[in-house]
C-alpha positions as a Markdown table, in Angstrom:
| # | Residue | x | y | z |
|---|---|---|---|---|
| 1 | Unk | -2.3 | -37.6 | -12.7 |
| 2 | Unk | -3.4 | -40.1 | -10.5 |
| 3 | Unk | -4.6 | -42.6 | -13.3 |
| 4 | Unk | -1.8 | -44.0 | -15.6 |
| 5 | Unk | -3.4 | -44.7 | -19.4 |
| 6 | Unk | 0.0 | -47.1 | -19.8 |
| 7 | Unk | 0.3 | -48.8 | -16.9 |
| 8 | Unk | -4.2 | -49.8 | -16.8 |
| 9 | Unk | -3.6 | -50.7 | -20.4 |
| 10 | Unk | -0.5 | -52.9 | -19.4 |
| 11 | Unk | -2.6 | -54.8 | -16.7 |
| 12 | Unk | -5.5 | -55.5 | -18.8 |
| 13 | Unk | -3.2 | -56.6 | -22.1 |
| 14 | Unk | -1.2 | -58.9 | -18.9 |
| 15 | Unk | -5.1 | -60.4 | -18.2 |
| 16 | Unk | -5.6 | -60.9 | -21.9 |
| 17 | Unk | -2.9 | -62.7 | -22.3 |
| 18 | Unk | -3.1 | -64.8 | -18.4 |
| 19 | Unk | -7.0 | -66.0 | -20.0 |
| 20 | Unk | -5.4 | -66.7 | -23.6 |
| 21 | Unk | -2.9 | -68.8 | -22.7 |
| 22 | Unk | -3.7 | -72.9 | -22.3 |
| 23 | Unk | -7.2 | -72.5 | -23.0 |
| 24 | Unk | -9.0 | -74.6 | -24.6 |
| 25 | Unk | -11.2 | -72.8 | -26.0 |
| 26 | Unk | -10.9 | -69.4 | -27.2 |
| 27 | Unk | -13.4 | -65.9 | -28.7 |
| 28 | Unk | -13.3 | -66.3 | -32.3 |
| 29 | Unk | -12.9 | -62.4 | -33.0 |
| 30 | Unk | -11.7 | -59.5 | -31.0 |
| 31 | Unk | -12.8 | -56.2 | -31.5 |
| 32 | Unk | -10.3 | -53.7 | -29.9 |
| 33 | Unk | -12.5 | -50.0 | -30.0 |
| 34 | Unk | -9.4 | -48.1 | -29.4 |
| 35 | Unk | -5.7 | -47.7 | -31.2 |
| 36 | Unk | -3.4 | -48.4 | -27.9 |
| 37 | Unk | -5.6 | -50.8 | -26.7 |
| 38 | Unk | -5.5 | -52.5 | -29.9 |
| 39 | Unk | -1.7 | -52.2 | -30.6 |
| 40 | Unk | -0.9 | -53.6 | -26.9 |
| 41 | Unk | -3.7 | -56.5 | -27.8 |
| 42 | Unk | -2.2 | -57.5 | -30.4 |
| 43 | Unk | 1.7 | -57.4 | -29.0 |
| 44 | Unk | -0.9 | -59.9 | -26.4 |
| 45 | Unk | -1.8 | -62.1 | -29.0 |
| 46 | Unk | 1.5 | -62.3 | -30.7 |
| 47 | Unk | 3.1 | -63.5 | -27.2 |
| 48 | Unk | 0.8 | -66.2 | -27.1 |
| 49 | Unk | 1.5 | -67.1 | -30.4 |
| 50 | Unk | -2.0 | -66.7 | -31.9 |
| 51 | Unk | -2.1 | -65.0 | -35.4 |
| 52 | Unk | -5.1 | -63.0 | -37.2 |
| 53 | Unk | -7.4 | -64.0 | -39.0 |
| 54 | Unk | -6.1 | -67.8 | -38.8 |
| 55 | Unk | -6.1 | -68.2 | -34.7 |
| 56 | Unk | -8.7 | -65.2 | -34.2 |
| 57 | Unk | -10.4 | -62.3 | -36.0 |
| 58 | Unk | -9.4 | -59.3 | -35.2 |
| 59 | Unk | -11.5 | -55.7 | -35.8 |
| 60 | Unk | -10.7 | -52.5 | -34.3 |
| 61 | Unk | -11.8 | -48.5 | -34.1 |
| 62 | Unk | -9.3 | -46.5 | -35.4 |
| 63 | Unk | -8.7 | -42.8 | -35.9 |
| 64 | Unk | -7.5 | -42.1 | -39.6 |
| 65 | Unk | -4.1 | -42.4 | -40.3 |
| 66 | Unk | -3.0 | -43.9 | -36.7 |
| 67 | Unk | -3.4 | -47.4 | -37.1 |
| 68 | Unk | -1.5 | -50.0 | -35.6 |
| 69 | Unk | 1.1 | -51.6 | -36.8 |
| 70 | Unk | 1.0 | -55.3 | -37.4 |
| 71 | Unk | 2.4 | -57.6 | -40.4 |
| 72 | Unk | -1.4 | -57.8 | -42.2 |
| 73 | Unk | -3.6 | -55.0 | -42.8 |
| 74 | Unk | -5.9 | -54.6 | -39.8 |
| 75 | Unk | -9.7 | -54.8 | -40.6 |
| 76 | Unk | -11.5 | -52.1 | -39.3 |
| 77 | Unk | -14.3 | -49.1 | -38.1 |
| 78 | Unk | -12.5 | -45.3 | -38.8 |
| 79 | Unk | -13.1 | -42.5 | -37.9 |
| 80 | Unk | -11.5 | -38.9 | -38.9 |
| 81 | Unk | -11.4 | -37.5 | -35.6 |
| 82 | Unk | -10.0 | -33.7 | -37.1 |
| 83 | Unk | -13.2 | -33.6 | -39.3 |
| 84 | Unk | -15.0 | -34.9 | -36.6 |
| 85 | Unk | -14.2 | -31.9 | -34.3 |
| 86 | Unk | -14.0 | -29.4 | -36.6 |
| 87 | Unk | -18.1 | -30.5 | -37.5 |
| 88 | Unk | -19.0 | -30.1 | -33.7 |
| 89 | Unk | -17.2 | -27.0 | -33.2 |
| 90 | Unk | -19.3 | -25.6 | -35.8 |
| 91 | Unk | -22.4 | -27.2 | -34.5 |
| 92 | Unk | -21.2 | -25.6 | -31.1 |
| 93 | Unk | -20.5 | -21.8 | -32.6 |
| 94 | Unk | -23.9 | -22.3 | -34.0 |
| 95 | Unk | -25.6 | -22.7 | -31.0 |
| 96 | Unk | -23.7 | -19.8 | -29.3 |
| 97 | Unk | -23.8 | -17.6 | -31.8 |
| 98 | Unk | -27.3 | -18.1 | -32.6 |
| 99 | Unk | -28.7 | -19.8 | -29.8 |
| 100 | Unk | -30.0 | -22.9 | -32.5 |
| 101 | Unk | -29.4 | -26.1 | -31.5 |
| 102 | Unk | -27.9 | -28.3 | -34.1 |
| 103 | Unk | -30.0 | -30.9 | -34.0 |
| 104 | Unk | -28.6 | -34.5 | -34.2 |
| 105 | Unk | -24.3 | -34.1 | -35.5 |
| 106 | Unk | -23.5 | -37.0 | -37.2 |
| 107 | Unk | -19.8 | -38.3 | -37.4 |
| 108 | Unk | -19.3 | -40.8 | -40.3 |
| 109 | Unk | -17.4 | -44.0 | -39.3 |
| 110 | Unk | -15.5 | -46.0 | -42.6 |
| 111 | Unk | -15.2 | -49.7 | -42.8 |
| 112 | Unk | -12.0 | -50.7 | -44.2 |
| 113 | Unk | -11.8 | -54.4 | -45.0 |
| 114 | Unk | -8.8 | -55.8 | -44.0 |
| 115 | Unk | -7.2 | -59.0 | -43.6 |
| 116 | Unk | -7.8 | -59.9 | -40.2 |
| 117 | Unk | -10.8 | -60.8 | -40.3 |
């Protein structure tokens, strides 16, 4: 395809960390709303030496059971992204089948404490 996930995450972790770097001044908390993004964030952070929660809180949207990997458990908003598809297939069938709409589908997001933030 014409648009490279990879690379446009590359660029924006490479401005991340060009902004970061001898500020003065940085955002006291980061919140990342998606796995790569946060996994190349904090590979960002960790270049510039900054550590979580004692430089800058960190929070991020995960799918269950994909998190990213980093030495303290990451604080954050999951979701179950299987359940969550299999709930608006249904609502979907539902409508076909019966020509009901659902209504409003709700999809439950966890907070996980962590210790980044």
């Amino acid at each position: 395809s014409d648009f490279d996930d990879t690379k446009r995450i590359k660029e924006l972790l490479f401005m991340l960390k060009s902004r970061l770097q001898g500020r003065r001044t940085r955002p006291d908390l980061i919140f990342f709303c998606d796995d790569y993004l946060a996994a190349g964030g904090l590979m960002a952070l960790t270049e510039c030496g900054l550590k979580a929660p004692d430089d800058i809180k960190i929070v991020t949207l995960s799918n269950a059971g994909n998190c990213p990997f980093y030495p303290r458990d990451l604080t954050r908003f999951e979701v179950d992204g299987r359940a969550d598809a299999d709930k608006l297939v249904r609502a979907l069938l539902q409508f076909l089948e019966k020509g009901v709409s659902p209504g409003t589908v709700m999809f439950p997001v966890r907070y996980v404490p962590g210790q980044t933030f």
